[in-house]
Structures are given as structure tokens and as C-alpha cells.
N, C-alpha and C positions, 0 to 999 in steps of 0.2 A: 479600569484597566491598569495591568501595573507598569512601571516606566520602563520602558524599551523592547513591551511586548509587543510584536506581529499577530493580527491574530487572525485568520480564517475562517467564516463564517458561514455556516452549513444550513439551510433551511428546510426540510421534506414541505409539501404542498400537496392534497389532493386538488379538488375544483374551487379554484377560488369566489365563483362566481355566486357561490351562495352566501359567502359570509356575512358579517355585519360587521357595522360601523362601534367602536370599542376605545375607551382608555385606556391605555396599557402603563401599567404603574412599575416601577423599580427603584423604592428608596425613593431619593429625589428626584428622579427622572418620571418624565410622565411623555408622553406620545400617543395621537388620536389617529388610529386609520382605521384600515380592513384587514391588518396584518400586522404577526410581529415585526415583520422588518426593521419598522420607523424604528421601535426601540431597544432592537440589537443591535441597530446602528448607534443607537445613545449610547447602549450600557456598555459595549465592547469595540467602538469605532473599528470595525473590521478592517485589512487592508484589499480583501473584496469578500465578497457575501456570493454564492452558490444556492442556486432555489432549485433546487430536487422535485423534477414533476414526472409524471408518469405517460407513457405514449398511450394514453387512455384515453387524453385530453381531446384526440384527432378524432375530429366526427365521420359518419360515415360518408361524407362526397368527400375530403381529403385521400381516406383511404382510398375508396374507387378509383381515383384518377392519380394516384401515388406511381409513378414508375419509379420507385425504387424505395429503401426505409426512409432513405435520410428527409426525402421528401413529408413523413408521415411524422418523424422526428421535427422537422422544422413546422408544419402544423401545430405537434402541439407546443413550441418554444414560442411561435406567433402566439396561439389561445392565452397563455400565462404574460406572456409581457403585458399584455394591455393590463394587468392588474398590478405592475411591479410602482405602480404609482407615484413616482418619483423615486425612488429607491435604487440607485445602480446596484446591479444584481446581472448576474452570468444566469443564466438556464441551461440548468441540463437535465435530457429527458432521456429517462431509462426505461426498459420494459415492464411490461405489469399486467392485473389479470381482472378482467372486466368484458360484461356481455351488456350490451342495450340495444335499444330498438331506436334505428334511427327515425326522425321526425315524419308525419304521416305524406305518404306522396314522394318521400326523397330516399326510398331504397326502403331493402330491409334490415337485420339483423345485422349487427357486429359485435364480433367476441376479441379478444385481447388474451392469448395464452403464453407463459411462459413461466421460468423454474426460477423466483425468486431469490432462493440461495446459491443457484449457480448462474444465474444472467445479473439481476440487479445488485445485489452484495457485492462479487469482485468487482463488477463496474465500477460502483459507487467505491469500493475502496481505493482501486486504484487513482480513478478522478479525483479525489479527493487532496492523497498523496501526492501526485502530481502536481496539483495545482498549490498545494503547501510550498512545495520547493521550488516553485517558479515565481511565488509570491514573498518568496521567502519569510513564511508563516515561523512562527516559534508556539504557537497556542492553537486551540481549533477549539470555537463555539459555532453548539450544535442545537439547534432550534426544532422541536420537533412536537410545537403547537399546532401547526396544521395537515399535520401527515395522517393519512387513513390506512387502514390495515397495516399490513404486514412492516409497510413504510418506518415507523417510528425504530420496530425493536429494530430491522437488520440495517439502519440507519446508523444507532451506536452500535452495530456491532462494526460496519464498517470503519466506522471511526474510530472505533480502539484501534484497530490495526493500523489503519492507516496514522494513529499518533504515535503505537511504538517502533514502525518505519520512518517515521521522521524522526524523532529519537534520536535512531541509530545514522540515519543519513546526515544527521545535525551533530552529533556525537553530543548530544545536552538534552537535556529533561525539557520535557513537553506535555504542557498542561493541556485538557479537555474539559471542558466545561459545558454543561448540558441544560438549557433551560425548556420551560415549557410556562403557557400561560395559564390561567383558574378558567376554570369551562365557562364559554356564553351563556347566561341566562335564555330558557327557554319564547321569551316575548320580545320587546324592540322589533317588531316586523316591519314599522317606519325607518327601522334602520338598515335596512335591505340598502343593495347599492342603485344609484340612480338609473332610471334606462337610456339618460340623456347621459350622464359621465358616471361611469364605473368606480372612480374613485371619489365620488359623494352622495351620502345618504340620501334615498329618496324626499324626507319631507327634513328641511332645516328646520333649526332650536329647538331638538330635542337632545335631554342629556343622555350623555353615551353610556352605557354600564362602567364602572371601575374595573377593571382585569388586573391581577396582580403578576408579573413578567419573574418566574421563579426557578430558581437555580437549584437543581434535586440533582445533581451530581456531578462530582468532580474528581478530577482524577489526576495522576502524573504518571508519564513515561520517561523511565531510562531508557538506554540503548538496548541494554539484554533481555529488555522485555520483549522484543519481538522474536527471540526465541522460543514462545509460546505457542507460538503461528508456525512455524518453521518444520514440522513432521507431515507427511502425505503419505498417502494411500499407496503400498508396493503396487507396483505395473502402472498407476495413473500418474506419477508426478513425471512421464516422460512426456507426459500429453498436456499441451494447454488447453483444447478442443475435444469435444466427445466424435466428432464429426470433421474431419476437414478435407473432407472430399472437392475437389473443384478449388482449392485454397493451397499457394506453392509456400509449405512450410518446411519441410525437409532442413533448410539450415536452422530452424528457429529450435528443433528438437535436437538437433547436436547442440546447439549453443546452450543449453538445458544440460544434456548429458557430462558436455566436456568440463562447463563454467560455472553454472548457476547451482547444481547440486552441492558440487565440493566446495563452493565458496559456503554456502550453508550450511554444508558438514563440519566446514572448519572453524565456522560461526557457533555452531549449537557447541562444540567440545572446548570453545576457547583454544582452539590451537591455533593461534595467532601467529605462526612462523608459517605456516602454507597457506593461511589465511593473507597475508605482505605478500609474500610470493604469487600466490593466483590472482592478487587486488591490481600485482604491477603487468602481471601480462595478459589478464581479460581484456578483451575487447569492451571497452566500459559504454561507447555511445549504440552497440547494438544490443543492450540490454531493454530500452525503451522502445526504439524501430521494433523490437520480437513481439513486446507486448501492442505497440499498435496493429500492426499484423495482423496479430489474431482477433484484437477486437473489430478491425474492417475484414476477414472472414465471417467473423460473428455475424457483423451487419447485414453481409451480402448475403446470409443464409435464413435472416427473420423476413419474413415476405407476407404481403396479404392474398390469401385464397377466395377464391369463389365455391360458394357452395349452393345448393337449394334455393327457392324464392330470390334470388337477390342478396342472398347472404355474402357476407367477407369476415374473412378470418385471420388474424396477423398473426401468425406462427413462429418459433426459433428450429429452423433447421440444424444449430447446435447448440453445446454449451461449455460453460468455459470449465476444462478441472484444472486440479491442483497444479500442473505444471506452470498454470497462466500466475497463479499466487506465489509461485517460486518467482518467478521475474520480477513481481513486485519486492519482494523480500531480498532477491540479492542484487536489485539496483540498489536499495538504501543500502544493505551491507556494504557493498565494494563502494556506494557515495561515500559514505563515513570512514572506511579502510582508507580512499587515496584523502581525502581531506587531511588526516592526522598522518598519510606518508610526504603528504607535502607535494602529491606527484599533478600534473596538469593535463595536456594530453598526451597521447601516445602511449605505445606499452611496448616490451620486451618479451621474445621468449619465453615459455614459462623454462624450458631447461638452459637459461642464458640467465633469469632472475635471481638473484640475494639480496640480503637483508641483512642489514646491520644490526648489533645487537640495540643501541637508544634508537633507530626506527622500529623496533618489537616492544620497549618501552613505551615508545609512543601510543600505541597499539592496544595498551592496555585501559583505554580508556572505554572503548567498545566494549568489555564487562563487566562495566560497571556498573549494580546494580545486582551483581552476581557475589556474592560472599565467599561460596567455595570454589568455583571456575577461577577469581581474583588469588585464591591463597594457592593452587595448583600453580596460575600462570608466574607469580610470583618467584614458589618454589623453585622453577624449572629456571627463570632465567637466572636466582641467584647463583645455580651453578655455570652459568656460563660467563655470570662477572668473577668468580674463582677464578674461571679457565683463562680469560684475558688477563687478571693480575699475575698468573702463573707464567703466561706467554710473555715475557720483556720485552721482547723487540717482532718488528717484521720481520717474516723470515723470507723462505723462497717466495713466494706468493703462491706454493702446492698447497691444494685442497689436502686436507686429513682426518680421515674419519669419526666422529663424535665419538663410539665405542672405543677408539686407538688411543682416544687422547683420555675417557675417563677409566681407562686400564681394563677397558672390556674384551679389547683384541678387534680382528677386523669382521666384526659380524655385520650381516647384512640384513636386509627386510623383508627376504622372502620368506622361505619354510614354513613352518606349520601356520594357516592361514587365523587360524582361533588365537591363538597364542599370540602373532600380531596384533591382530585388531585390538587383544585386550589390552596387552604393551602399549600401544600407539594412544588408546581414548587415555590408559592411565595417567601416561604422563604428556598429555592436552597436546599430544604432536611432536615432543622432544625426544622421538624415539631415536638409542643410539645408534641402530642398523640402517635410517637413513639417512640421518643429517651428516655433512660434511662442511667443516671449519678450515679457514685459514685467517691469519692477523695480518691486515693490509694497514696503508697507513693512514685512514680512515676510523679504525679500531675493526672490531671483530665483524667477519661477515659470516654468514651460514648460507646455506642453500638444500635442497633434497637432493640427492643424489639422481642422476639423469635417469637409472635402472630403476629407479625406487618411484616413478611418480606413476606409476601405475598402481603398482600395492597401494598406493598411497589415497589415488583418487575412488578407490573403489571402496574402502572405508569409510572416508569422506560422504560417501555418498549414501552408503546403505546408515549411515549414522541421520540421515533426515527420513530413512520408515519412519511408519508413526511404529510405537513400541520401542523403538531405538532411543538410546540416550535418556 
């Protein structure tokens, strides 16, 4: 591990109950269980580890008598602990897709249905991210020795995202690091787990296979790589939920329309002046209340059915879209925007908000990782350190319009709406028909012009289509 890393520890798990007893080798580390745990505890001393299990795990009398998911959830987070065998480790159980027959005489049939790329991937991404920044992770090792199906790939795919939102929540590069072990030899059946203690082999002094504990990919995130992620589907990214019938979201889809889009709009174009400006007046702690929200609608809508024979069915009566992955994306963005404004809590106005010209400096660290966004943002603000060396002194403290002052005249940001838009992306937000300047004794402040944040946000916004930008 390298010195002063945080690192977070991610594990996918199908049924642990079949495994065998195993050496898990790494260089000079070695570790004897049922799992990798023991030695991604070695190789990467986590500062907690995450075991990604599937609500599969809950047999059919859990279900039956479940009044409610979370009930069927804690089922299977019970089934999996008993095998975290000393290991501290979190459980978290997400939805998944599986049919069997339960045991003869204790019911019938149970199935497991749900839309892995839109129930388990956000999930797992958001949990993931969340729990980075609560642990205050800088790294995320990603273990995905014991995952089944579908588990392993949309495991890293969650976890790219969720490391280039940390990233930018962190305003610093953030490593992923991805292991997995050499496959079980198909014999050792004395190495099956004991029926008296789960965590030891049925018959002792037998040597365990060698497994070698092997790191197949690695990766770094900047900040502006989470503008990769950042595009949605026209008409879906107003929506977190396919479905929220019975579920009072009404302000979580303005909170979207008003906050979370243009902060990403302002994110994708590098326009880091409305970007300061929306970071100081969004409501920053209902960024995360919207995303819980929806995922307890979520919850309240996956339910078990009764069918035929004795049958039970655990269903999602929703699922999450793209609106829910904007929240993810511009809670890191606006983390990382107020950490580098310096700002704590509270917020202003957004038509009461400006920004200094070294707070928009500051600002430029959020794209970095970006070549040509850094030489645009650049560009723009070298002309606004002209305008300050030009301006001597304080004057009234009257705002003055960016076009008056770079001998544009007093144009403004409405008229022809194409012609805007393309003004506005070109030069990353420093368009002269909205900005207005005055020299306080602070140094230069700017702000949007009050008339203008509408042109402004609606830009902003259609700039996160996907095909946009």
C-alpha cells in the first residue's frame, strides 16, 4: 500500500457456502481461508472492506414471511455474515436474478427478477461512492474472486464511476485497483467447509491448494474524468425512477431540473464561472436526502409475490434512470467545487452569488486531466487579469457589463438562441452578454447577470444530452 493511502475495499460474493479451504498467495503475503478477504486485508489494509452479496441468498421461508424487502435484505446480510469469518466487512445486498426450488416440504418455487443495469450497477455505484467519502477513501480495491454472473463486470463498471466521482469530490487522482484469485482446483472436497464451524475444513492436515491473489488491472482517476459519465438520455434525465407512483418526489425532480443538471452542464463545458456560482447557491445537503429518497421508493416497490403451487416471486416495481446518476455526479461535482471555494455550510442566492476572479482560479483544478477545457479556461480568464490590471482602483462598486468593458457595447444574452449557445460553449461560460463585472476591494468580482440565468441554465442543461458536447 502506498504511504498515506485510504483505501476501500469492494468484494462481489455469490454463495459462499460452497467454497473451499485455499492459500491465497501475494508476493510475500500468504493467507489461508474460504476467501479472499484475509488477503486483501494483507495486501491493501482497507480502511473498510464492502462484501457485495445478492438478495438471492434469502431462502424461500425468509421470503414467505418477509413484510417488507428490507426484511429479505437482512436475511440475506445474516446468510453471508456467518462466513465473513473474522474479517470485518459491511454487507451489502443488492438485487439479482435467480430461480430455485426450495427444500422438499418447506414451500415451493422462488424466483429473483430484476434489471441489473438499472437496479444493481447505480446501487452499487452510488454505495460505493458514498461510502469512499465517508471513509474518506483516496483508492478503491476491487476483489472480484467470488462474484457470479453478471456480478464481476457491472462491479468494475461501477467502480470506475464511482472512482472518477471521487476524483472530482476529492479534487486528486484516485487509484482502482482490481484483483482476482487463480481458479480452485477442481478436487480438495475434504476441503469443503466444516458442518460443525463454517469457517474450517471438514477433515484437518490437509494442504490447501496455492491460489495466487492477482492484480489484472489498474487504473487512475482525475477529476474530469467523470465527465464521461455525465450525458443522459433527452426526456429521462428528469427522472430518477421509471415508476414513482405511491413515492412523494416532486421536489427531488426540481432539485434535478433547477441544480443538478446545470451544475453538470457547467461541469462538462468547463465553465467554471456558473459552475462557483451554482456550487455557492445549491442546496448541497439535499443532493444526497434526493438520492436516498429514491432508493427507499426503490425499496418500497421490489416486493415478494405469490404465485401457483406455493410459488413467491421478488419483483422491482421500479427502476432507477439516468436522473438518479445525475445526483451521483453532481453531489461529487459541487463536493469538489465548495472544497476548492473554501465555502462550509450554507449557500446564497443564486442571483445574489459572485465570484472572485483567484476563487475561479482556484476552480481550475476540477479540469484537470482535460488538455483543451484547461487551455480554453485558461484563455478566458487571462482576459480578465488584463481587465483587473486595467481597472486601478475601486470604483463605485456598480456592476458593468463584460461586453462594455471589452468594447463590445451593451449586448446582452438573449436573441438568436443558436448563436448563443454556440457563444456561451465556445468561450467555457465567459460569454460577454452575460457576465457583469465590478472591482471591489477584494479584487474582481463577476457574477451572471439576474435577466441572463435563465438563457443560461437552459444551455447548461441541454449541454448533458447524450450527443451534446
Amino acid at each position: 500500500m502506498e504511504q498515506g493511502e485510504r483505501v476501500l475495499g469492494v468484494a462481489t460474493w455469490g454463495d459462499p457456502s460452497f467454497w473451499r479451504y485455499a492459500e491465497y498467495v501475494a508476493g510475500e503475503k500468504r493467507a489461508r481461508a474460504f476467501s479472499t478477504l484475509s488477503i486483501l486485508r494483507e495486501v491493501k489494509s482497507p480502511v473498510k472492506i464492502l462484501v457485495v452479496v445478492l438478495d438471492t441468498l434469502a431462502d424461500y421461508e425468509a421470503v414467505s414471511g418477509a413484510k417488507s424487502y428490507g426484511n429479505i435484505e437482512e436475511s440475506a446480510r445474516d446468510y453471508a455474515k456467518r462466513y465473513l469469518c473474522g474479517v470485518e466487512a459491511e454487507i451489502v445486498v443488492l438485487p439479482g436474478i435467480f430461480e430455485k426450488r426450495s427444500r422438499e416440504g418447506a414451500g415451493g418455487r422462488l424466483s429473483f427478477e430484476s434489471d441489473p443495469r438499472c437496479e444493481f450497477l447505480p446501487l452499487l455505484a452510488y454505495t460505493v461512492f458514498e461510502k469512499a467519502v465517508e471513509v474518506g477513501a483516496t483508492s478503491i480495491a476491487l476483489d472480484v474472486s467470488h462474484g457470479m454472473n453478471f456480478m464481476p463486470t457491472l462491479a468494475l463498471r461501477a467502480a470506475e464511476e464511482a472512482a472518477a466521482a471521487l476524483a472530482a469530490a476529492k479534487v486528486e487522482r484516485v487509484k482502482l485497483k482490481v484483483y482476482q484469485s487463480d481458479p480452485y482446483p477442481l478436487d480438495f472436497r475434504e476441503l469443503a467447509r466444516s458442518g460443525e464451524d463454517a469457517c474450517r475444513p471438514s477433515q484437518g492436515g490437509v494442504e490447501p491448494p496455492s491460489l495466487r491473489y492477482n492484480l489484472i488491472l489498474e487504473r487512475a482517476f482525475e477529476p474530469w474524468d467523470l465527465t464521461r459519465y455525465t450525458s443522459y438520455r433527452e426526456g429521462q434525465a428528469l427522472k430518477v425512477l421509471t415508476d414513482t407512483r405511491g413515492c412523494d418526489l416532486d421536489g427531488v425532480q426540481n432539485l434535478l431540473k433547477t441544480w443538478a443538471l446545470p451544475l453538470l452542464g457547467a461541469f462538462r463545458l468547463g465553465a467554471l464561472l456558473q459552475l462557483a456560482l451554482l456550487a455557492k447557491a445549491a442546496p448541497f445537503n439535499e443532493f444526497k436526502r434526493a438520492a436516498e429518497r429514491a432508493i427507499e421508493c426503490w425499496r418500497s416497490k421490489r416486493t415478494a409475490q405469490k404465485g401457483d403451487a406455493g410459488s413467491l416471486k421478488v419483483v422491482s416495481g421500479t427502476r432507477f434512470a439516468p436522473g438518479f446518476w445525475a445526483f451521483i455526479h453532481a453531489r461529487a461535482v459541487l463536493e469538489g467545487a465548495r472544497k476548492l471555494l473554501g465555502l462550509a455550510e450554507g449557500s446564497v442566492p443564486l442571483k445574489e452569488a459572485t465570484v472572485t476572479l483567484n476563487e475561479l482560479k482556484s476552480l481550475k483544478e476540477l479540469v484537470r486531466g482535460s488538455k483543451v477545457v484547461s487551455v480554453l479556461v485558461d484563455r478566458e480568464i487571462s482576459k480578465l487579469d488584463l481587465l483587473e490590471k486595467r481597472w486601478s482602483k475601486p470604483g463605485s462598486g456598480e456592476w458593468v457589463g463584460y461586453g462594455e468593458l471589452r468594447g463590445f457595447g451593451p449586448e446582452k444574452g438573449g436573441g438568436d438562441e443558436g448563436t448563443f449557445e454556440r457563444d456561451f460553449i465556445a468561450h467555457v461560460g465567459f460569454h460577454t452578454g452575460v457576465l457583469e463585472l465590478r472591482l471591489a476591494e477584494k479584487g474582481l468580482e463577476i457574477r451572471v447577470g439576474s435577466e441572463q440565468w435563465e438563457h443560461v441554465s437552459k444551455v447548461l442543461r441541454e449541454v448533458t444530452h447524450e450527443g451534446a458536447a
